[in-house]
C-alpha positions as CSV (number, residue, x, y, z in Angstrom):
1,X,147.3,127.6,-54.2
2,X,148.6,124.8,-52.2
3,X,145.7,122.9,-49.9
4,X,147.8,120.1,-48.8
5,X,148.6,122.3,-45.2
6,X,145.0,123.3,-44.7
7,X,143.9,119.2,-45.3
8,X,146.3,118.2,-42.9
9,X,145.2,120.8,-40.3
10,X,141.1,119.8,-40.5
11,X,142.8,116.0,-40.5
12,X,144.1,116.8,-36.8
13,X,141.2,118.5,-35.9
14,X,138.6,115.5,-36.7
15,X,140.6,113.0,-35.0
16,X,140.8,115.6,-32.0
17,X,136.9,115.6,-32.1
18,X,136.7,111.8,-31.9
19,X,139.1,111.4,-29.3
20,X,137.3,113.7,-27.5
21,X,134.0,111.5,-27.1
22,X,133.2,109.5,-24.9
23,X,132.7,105.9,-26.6
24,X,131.2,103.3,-24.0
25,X,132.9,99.7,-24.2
26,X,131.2,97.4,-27.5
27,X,132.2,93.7,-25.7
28,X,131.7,90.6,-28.4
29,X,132.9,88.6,-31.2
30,X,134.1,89.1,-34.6
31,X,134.6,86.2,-37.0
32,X,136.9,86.1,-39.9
33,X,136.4,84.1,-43.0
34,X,138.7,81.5,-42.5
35,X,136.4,80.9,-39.4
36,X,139.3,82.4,-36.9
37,X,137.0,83.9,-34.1
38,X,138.5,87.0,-31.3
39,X,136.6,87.5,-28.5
40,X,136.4,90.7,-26.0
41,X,136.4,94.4,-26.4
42,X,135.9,95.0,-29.5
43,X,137.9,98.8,-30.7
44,X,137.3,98.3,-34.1
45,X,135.1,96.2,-36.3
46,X,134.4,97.6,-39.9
47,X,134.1,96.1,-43.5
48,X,134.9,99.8,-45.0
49,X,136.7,102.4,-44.8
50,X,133.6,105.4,-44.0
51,X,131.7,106.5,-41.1
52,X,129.2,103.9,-40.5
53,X,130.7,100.6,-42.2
54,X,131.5,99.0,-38.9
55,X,131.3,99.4,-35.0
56,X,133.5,99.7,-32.1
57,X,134.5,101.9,-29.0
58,X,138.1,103.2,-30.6
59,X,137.1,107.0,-30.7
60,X,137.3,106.9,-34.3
61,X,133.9,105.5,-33.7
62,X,132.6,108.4,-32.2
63,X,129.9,108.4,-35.3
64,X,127.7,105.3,-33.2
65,X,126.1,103.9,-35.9
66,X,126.3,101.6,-38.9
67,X,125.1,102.6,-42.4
68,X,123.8,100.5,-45.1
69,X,121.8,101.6,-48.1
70,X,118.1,100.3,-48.4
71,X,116.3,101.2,-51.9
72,X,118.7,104.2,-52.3
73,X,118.5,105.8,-49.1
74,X,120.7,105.3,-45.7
75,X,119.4,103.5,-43.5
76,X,121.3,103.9,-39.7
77,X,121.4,102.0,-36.7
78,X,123.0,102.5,-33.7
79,X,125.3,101.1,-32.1
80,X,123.2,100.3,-29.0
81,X,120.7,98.8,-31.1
82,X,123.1,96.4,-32.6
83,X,123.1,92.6,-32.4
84,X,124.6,91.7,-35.2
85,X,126.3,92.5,-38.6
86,X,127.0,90.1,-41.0
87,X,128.6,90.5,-44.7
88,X,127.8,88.1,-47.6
89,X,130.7,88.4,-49.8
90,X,131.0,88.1,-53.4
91,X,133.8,85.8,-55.0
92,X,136.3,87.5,-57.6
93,X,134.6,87.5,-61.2
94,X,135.2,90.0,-64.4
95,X,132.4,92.2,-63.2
96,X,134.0,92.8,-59.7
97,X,136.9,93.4,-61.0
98,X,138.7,90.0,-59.8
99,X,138.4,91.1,-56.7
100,X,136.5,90.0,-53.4
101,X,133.3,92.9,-52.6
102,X,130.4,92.5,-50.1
103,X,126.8,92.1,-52.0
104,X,124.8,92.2,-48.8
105,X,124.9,93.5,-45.1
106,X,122.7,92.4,-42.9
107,X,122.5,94.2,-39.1
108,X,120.0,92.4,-36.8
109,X,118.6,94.6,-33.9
110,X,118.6,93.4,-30.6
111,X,114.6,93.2,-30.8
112,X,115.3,90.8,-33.6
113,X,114.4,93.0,-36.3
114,X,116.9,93.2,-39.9
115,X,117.8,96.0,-41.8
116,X,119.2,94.3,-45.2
117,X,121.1,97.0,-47.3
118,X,124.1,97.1,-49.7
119,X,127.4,99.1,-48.7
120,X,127.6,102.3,-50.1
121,X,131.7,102.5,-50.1
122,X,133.8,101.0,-53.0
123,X,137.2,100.5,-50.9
124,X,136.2,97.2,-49.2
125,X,138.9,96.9,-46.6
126,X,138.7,95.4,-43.5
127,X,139.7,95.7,-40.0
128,X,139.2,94.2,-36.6
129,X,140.8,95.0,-33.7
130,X,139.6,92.9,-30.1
131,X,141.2,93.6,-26.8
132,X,141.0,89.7,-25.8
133,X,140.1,88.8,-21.7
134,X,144.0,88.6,-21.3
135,X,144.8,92.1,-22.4
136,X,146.5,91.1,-25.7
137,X,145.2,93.1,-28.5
138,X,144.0,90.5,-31.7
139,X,144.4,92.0,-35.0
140,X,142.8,90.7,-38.6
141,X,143.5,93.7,-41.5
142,X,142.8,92.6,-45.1
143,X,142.3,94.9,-48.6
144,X,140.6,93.3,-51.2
145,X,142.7,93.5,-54.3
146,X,142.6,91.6,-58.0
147,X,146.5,90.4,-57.1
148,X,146.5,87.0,-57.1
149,X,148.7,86.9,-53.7
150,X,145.5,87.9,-52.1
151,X,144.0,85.5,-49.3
152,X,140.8,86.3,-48.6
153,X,140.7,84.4,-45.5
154,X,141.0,87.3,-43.2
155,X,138.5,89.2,-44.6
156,X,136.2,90.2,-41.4
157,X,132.2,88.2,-42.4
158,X,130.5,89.2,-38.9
159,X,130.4,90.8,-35.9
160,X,128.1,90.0,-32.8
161,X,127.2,91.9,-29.9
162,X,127.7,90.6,-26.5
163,X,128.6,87.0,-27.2
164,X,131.2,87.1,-25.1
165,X,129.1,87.6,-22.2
166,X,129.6,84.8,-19.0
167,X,126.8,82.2,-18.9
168,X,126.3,80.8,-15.8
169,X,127.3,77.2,-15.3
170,X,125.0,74.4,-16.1
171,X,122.8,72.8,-12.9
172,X,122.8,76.2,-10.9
173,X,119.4,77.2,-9.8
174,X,118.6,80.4,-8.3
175,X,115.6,80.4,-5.8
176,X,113.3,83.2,-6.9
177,X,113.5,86.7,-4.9
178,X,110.6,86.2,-1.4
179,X,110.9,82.8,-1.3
180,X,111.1,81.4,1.9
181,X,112.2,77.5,2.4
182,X,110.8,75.6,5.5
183,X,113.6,74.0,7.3
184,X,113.9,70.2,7.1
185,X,113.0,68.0,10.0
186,X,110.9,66.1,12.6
187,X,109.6,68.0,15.6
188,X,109.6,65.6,18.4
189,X,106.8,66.0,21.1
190,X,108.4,66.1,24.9
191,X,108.2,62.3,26.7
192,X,106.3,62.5,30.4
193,X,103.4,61.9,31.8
194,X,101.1,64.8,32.8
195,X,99.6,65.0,36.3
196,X,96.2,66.3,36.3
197,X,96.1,69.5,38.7
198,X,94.5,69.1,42.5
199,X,91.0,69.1,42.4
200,X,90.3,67.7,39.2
201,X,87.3,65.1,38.9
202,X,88.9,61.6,38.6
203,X,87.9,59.7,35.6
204,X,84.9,57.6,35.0
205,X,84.9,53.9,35.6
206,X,87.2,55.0,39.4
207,X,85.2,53.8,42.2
208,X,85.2,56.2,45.4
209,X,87.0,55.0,48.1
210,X,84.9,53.5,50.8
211,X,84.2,55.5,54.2
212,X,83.6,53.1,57.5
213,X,80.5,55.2,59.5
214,X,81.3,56.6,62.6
215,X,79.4,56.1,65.7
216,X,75.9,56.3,65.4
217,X,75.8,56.6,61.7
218,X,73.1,54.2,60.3
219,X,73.9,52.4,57.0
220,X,71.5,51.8,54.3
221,X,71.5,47.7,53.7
222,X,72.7,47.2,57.9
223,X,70.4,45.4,60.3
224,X,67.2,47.1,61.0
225,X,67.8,46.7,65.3
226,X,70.7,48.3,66.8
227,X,72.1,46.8,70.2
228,X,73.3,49.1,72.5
229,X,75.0,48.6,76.1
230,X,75.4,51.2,78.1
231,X,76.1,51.4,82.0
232,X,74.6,53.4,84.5
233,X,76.6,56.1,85.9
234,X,75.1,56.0,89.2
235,X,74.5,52.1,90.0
236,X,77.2,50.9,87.8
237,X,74.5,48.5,85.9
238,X,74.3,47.7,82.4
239,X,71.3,48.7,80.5
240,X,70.4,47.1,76.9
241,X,68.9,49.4,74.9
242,X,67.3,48.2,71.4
243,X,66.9,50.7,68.7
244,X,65.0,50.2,65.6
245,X,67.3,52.1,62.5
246,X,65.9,50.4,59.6
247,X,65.7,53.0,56.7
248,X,64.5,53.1,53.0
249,X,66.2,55.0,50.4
250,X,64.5,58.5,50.3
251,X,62.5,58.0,53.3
């Protein structure tokens, strides 16, 4: 019985089902061991090759979580819990096989918490693929092997979650939302003098104008005799007439 036809046919239908999924856009930064850094979109990042060994938003990520194994049982976190993944790799010895294999993985959540685990894959290959700011596409791809061509430099060590994100510039300070700022500067009162309105009482320390008596008007402080002349309308004579007008304050 030949199975090779039916394998190929479920291959095409899985990688139909991850294209199919909608996978929202990972932005970040993946580091390489030699310390090379790629910065953007990140499509893939993985340190395996098995559903959950790395992150991404290639549809062959449609899974949305990374795996580790924690006292013998899989622990998963998804991808929008992700801050951070980081490998600790293991140097080429006679146990390993001369070859270069992760001991540790550590994923940090974004509320800071770590799930520490071991991988639970044996082919530790390697893959990063960033869609840079520019649109070029970086590329890192390394399989750890005993051949002692290997370089181990491109080996993918960690992978962080929105570090690529803009940080405003330094100095900039945003005034805080209902804040309202007086305006600068000095009101200035109007110059002029201001006329009191008709009929208001004059100050104190004005003295009244003085009023000369009319005819026949006695005057407190005059002469106590008044002299008058008058002529007689009938003989044309002049008759004296003496008239006592002294007065006393409240009399």
């Amino acid at each position: 019985m030949r199975l090779t036809p039916i394998l190929a046919v479920l291959s095409l239908l899985a990688v139909g089902v991850c294209v199919a999924q909608d996978v929202p856009e990972i932005t970040g930064k993946v580091t390489l061991m030699n310390a090379t850094t790629y910065e953007g979109v990140i499509e893939v990042a993985e340190f395996g090759v098995k559903p959950g060994a790395g992150i991404g938003c290639d549809p062959s990520m449609a899974h949305g979580y990374m795996s580790v194994m924690v006292d013998g049982q899989e622990a998963k976190v998804p991808f929008a819990e992700v801050a951070s993944a980081e490998a600790k790799w293991k140097p080429p010895g006679p146990e390993t096989g001369n070859k270069w294999t992760i001991e540790t993985i550590t994923i940090t959540r974004k509320d800071g918490t770590q799930v520490v685990g071991t991988p639970d894959w044996m082919l530790f290959v390697t893959t990063a693929r960033v869609r840079q700011a520019d649109g070029t596409i970086a590329r890192a791809y390394a399989f750890s092997s005993a051949s002692p061509d290997f370089d181990p430099g491109t080996l993918l060590v960690k992978v962080e979650i929105g570090s690529a994100a803009t940080t405003p510039p330094t100095g900039t300070t945003t005034p805080p939302t209902g804040t309202t700022t007086e305006p600068t500067g000095t009101t200035t009162e109007p110059t002029g003098t201001t006329t009191p309105p008709t009929g208001t009482t004059p100050p104190t320390g004005v003295e009244p104008p003085v009023t000369t008596p009319g005819p026949g008007t006695a005057v407190v402080g005059a002469p106590s005799q008044l002299t008058l002349t008058v002529v007689c309308p009938k003989c044309g004579e002049k008759i004296t007439i003496v008239v006592d007008v002294s007065a006393k304050p409240g009399g």
